[in-house]
C-alpha positions in Angstrom: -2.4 -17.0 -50.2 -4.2 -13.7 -50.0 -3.4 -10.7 -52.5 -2.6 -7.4 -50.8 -5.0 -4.4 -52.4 -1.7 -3.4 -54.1 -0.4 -6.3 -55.2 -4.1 -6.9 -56.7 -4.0 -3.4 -58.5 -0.5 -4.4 -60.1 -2.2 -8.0 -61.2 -5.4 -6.2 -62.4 -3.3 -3.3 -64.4 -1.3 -6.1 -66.1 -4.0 -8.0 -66.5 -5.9 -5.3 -68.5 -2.9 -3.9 -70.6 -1.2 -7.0 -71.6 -3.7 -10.0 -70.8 -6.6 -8.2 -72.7 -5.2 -7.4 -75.6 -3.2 -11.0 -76.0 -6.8 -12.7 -75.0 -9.0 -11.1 -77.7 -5.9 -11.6 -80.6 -6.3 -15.6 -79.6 -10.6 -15.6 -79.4 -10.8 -13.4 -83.1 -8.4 -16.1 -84.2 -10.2 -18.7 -82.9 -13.4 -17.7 -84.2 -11.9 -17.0 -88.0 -10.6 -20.6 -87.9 -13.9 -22.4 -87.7 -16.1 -22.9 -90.6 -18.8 -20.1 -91.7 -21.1 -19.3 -89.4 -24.3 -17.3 -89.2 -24.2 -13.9 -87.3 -26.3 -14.7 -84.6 -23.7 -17.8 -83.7 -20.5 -15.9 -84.2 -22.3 -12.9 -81.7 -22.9 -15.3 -79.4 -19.5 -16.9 -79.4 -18.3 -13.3 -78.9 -20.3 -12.6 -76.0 -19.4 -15.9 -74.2 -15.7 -15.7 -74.8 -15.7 -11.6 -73.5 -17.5 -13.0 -70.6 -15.3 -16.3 -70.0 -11.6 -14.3 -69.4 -13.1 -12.6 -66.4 -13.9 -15.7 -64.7 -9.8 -17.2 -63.6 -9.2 -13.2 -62.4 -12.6 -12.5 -60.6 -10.7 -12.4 -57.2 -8.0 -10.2 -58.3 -10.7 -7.3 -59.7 -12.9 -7.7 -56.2 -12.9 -4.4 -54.7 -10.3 -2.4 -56.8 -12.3 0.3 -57.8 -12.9 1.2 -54.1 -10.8 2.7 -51.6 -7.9 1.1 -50.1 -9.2 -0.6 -46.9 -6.1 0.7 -45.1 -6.8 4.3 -46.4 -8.3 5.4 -43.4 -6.1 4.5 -40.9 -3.7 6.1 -43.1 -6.0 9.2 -43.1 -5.8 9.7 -39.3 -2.3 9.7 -38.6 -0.5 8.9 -35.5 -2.4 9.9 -32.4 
């Protein structure tokens, strides 16, 4: 089942402001648990997790910084 660009908005805005947040409490965690590890390792761990949430949602942040595709024909009005 296909998201409408709204309902996508909604998804991407909680997403960001209550996913995010949740998400990078859970990979600092994650990261504190295992042993000492050098810099380098722990950066890259970073960098892989920051990348990795995006992934699941990909298809709900596709095209939502762009105009709605119905804006037009909203544009025009009634002829």
């Amino acid at each position: 089942m296909a998201l409408s660009y709204k309902a996508r908005r909604r998804w991407s805005l909680l997403i960001l402001l209550i996913g995010m947040p949740v998400y990078i409490i859970i990979a600092v965690n994650l990261v504190a648990l295992l042993p000492e590890l050098s810099k380098i390792v722990e950066f890259i761990m970073y960098v892989v997790l920051g990348i990795a949430w995006i992934i699941p949602f990909k298809f709900v942040f596709m095209g939502i910084g762009q105009e709605e595709p119905d804006a037009q024909n909203k544009k025009d009005g009634p002829n």
